[in-house]
N, C-alpha and C positions, 0 to 999 in steps of 0.2 A: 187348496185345502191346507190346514194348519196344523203341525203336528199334535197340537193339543186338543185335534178333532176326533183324534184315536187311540184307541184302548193298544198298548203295547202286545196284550194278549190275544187278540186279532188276526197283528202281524205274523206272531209266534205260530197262531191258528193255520194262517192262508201257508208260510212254511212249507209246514209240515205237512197239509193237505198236496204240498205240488212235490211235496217226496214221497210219501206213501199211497196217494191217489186212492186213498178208503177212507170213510168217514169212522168206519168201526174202529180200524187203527189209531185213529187220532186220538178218537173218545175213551181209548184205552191209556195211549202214553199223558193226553191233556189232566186225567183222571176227571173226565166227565162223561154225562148219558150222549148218545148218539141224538138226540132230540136239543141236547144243550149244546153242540157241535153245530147243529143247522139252523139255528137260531142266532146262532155268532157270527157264520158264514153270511146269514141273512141281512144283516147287520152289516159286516163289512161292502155286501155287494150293494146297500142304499147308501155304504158313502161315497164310493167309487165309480157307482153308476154302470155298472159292469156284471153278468152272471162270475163270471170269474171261475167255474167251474161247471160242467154239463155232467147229465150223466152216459156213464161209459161204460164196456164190457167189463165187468167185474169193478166197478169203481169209478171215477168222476176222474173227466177227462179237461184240462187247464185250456180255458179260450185266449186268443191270440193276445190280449192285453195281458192275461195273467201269466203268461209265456215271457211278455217284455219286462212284468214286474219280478219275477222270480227271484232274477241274479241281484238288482239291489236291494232287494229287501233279505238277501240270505248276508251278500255283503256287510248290511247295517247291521243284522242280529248276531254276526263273527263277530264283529268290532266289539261291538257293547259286552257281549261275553267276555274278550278276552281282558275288555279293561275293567272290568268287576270282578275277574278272577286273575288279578297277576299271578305271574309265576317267577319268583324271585331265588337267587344265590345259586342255582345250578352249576353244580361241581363234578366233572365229568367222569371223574377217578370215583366218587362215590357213588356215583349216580346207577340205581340199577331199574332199567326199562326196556322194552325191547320197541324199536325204530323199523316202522313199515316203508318201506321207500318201492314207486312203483318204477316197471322197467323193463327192457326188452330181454330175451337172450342173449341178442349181441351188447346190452345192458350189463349182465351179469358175468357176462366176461372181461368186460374191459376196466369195468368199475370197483367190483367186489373183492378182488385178490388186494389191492392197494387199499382197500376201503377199510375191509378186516384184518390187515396186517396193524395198519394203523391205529383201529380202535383196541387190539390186543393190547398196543402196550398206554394210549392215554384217555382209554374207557373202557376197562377190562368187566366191568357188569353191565356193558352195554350189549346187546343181542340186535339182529337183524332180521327180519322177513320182508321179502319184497313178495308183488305181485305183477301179474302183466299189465303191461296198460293198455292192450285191447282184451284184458279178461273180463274188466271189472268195470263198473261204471265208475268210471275213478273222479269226476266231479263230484259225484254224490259221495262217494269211498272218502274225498279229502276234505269238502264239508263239516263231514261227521265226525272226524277225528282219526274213525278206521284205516286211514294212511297216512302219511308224516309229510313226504318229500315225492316228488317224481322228478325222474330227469329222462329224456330223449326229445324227441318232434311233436306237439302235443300239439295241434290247431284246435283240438276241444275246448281245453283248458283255456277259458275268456272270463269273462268277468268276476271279480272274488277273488281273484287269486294275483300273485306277485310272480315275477319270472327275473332271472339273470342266465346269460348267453355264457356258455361254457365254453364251446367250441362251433367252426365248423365242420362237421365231416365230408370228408372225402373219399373218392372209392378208387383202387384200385383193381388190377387182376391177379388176380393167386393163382397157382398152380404148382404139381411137385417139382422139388429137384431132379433137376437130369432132364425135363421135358423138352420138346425140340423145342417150344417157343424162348426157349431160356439163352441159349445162346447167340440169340440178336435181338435190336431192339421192335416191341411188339410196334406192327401196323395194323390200322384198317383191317389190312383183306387180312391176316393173318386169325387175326379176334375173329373175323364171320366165319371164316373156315373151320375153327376150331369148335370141339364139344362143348357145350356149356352145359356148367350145375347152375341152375337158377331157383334162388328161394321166393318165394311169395310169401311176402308178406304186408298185407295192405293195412293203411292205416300208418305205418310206421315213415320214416325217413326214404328207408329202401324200394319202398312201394312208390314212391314218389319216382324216384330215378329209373324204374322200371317204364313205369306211364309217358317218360320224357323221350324215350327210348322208341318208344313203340308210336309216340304223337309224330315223331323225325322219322320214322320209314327205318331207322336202324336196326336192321334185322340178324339175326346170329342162332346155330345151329343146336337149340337146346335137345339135348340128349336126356337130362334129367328133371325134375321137380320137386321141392320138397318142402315143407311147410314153415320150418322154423332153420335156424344156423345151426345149430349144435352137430347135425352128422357131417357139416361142410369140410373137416380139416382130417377124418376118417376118411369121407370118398374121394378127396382130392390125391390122399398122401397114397393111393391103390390104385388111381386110373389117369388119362392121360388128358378127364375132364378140366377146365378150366373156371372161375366164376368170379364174376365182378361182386366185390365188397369194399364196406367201409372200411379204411385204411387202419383204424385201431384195431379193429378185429384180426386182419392181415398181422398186423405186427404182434398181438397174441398167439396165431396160432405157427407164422412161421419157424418155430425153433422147435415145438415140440412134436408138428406132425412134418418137419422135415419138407418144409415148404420155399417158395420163392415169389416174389412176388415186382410186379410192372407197372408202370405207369400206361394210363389206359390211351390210346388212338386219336381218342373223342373226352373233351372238352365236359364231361358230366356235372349239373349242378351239384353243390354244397347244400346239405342238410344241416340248418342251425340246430346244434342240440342246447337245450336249455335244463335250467335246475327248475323247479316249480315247486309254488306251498302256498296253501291257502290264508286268508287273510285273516282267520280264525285265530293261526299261526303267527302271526307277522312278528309281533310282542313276546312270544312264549322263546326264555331264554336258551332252552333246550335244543329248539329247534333252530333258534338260530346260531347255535355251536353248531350245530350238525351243517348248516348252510357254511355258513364261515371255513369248516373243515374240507366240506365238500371241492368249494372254488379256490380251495389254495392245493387240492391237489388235483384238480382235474381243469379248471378252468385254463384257457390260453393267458399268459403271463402273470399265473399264478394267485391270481386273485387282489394284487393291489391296488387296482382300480376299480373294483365291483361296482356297482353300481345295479339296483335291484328297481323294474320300477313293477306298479301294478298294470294290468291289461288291462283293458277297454271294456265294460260291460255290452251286453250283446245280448240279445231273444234268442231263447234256445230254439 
């Protein structure tokens, strides 16, 4: 097929039907009848050769071709946006918008204090909101524009979108000052012996090194559970519990909850954290201040060799 076999408004049509998965929806944002919508579709699926859409429990559910088409045709309709609408002269001292950046808890600690230190003094009407990146559908979220940036472990985030490698993380074991494992260095049988706070949480980097843990048979005495990091450097700096973390988070909370921390027994993978932004973005000067800003202060060697490339498209 030849691009000039098809109506741009088609593409924009199939889009939008594989985000909203309602026809009424569509024919509300398209500003057309619901009958002018199935007609189009209709159309699209004679030149494709394809249903491209069934119907589903509340709405119409995307057949396996239309699953493989989704990512480049959202890809092609970023692109053409963003070079019909440049965004030029962004001046970051003048600039006032507030920046959504997705991210974890352990996100919001290691990144935000340096982050908003910095934008005080050289983008003082810039504002921040992050969101979690397993709260939110965050491919669809950065799509749409409704998020800016993400950075942690993102295997989601594939096709449409650009990536540069910040760091890898590493984990260490925390625990308080004075603990007996403190004065020698940790082993093996020490770590199994001891109580562990263990967070869950799947989906992220840490969920990862959990599963790696538990694939090896290496087993350890958890005494606690808990859903997210935030109460980690409360019940550590109170009990004589222990808990493997990512080494920046370690290095956050050891000074303020009076913490210590070891190099772990066992060998535990590195989780690549990356910067992430979609390709809607790629162009828009704003954002890529905010990228540039990002990898000069968090990336490994400072960001002088960044080098950003796009991901691979993939059927979701």
């Amino acid at each position: 097929m030849e691009l000039g076999d098809i109506d741009l408004n088609l593409l924009l049509l199939f889009h939008r039907l594989m985000r909203e998965r309602r026809v009424a929806s569509v024919a509300e944002q398209m500003n057309m009848s619901q009958p002018g919508v199935s007609n189009a579709l209709a159309k699209l699926r004679r030149l494709l050769g394809d249903p491209l859409f069934v119907r589903g429990p509340g709405g119409v559910v995307p057949t396996p071709f239309a699953l493989r088409l989704a990512d480049p045709v959202a890809q092609a309709l970023a692109t053409l946006h963003g070079a019909l609408n440049p965004v030029t002269g962004f001046d970051p001292l003048r600039a006032t918008r507030t920046i959504t950046i997705g991210m974890t808890d352990i996100g919001e600690v290691v990144f935000l204090p340096d982050l908003l230190e910095r934008l005080s003094r050289v983008a003082p009407g810039v504002a921040l909101n992050t969101v979690r990146n397993t709260g939110v559908n965050l491919s669809d979220e950065m799509a749409d524009g409704r998020v800016d940036l993400a950075i942690g472990l993102l295997p989601q985030l594939k096709g449409g979108f650009y990536q540069r490698r910040l760091f890898d993380q590493r984990y260490v074991c925390l625990f308080r000052r004075g603990h007996p494992l403190e004065s020698a260095p940790l082993t093996l049988a020490a770590w199994r012996e001891a109580e562990h706070l263990v967070v869950v949480s799947a989906g992220t980097g840490h969920g990862q090194v959990d599963e790696w843990l538990k694939r090896r048979g290496v087993k350890r005495q958890v005494r606690l559970t808990v859903p997210h990091f935030m109460s980690v450097g409360y019940i550590l700096e109170r009990t004589d519990l222990i808990a493997t973390v990512p080494e920046r988070l370690a290095l956050q909370l050891a000074k303020p909850f009076s913490l210590s921390l070891s190099a772990l027994p066992m060998k535990l993978p590195a989780a690549p954290i990356h910067l992430l932004w979609h390709a809607r973005v790629q162009h828009d000067e704003g954002n890529r201040w905010l990228r540039e800003l990002v990898i000069e202060l968090f990336a490994d060697g400072g960001g002088r060799t960044a080098r950003s490339s796009p991901l691979p498209t993939r059927a979701r």
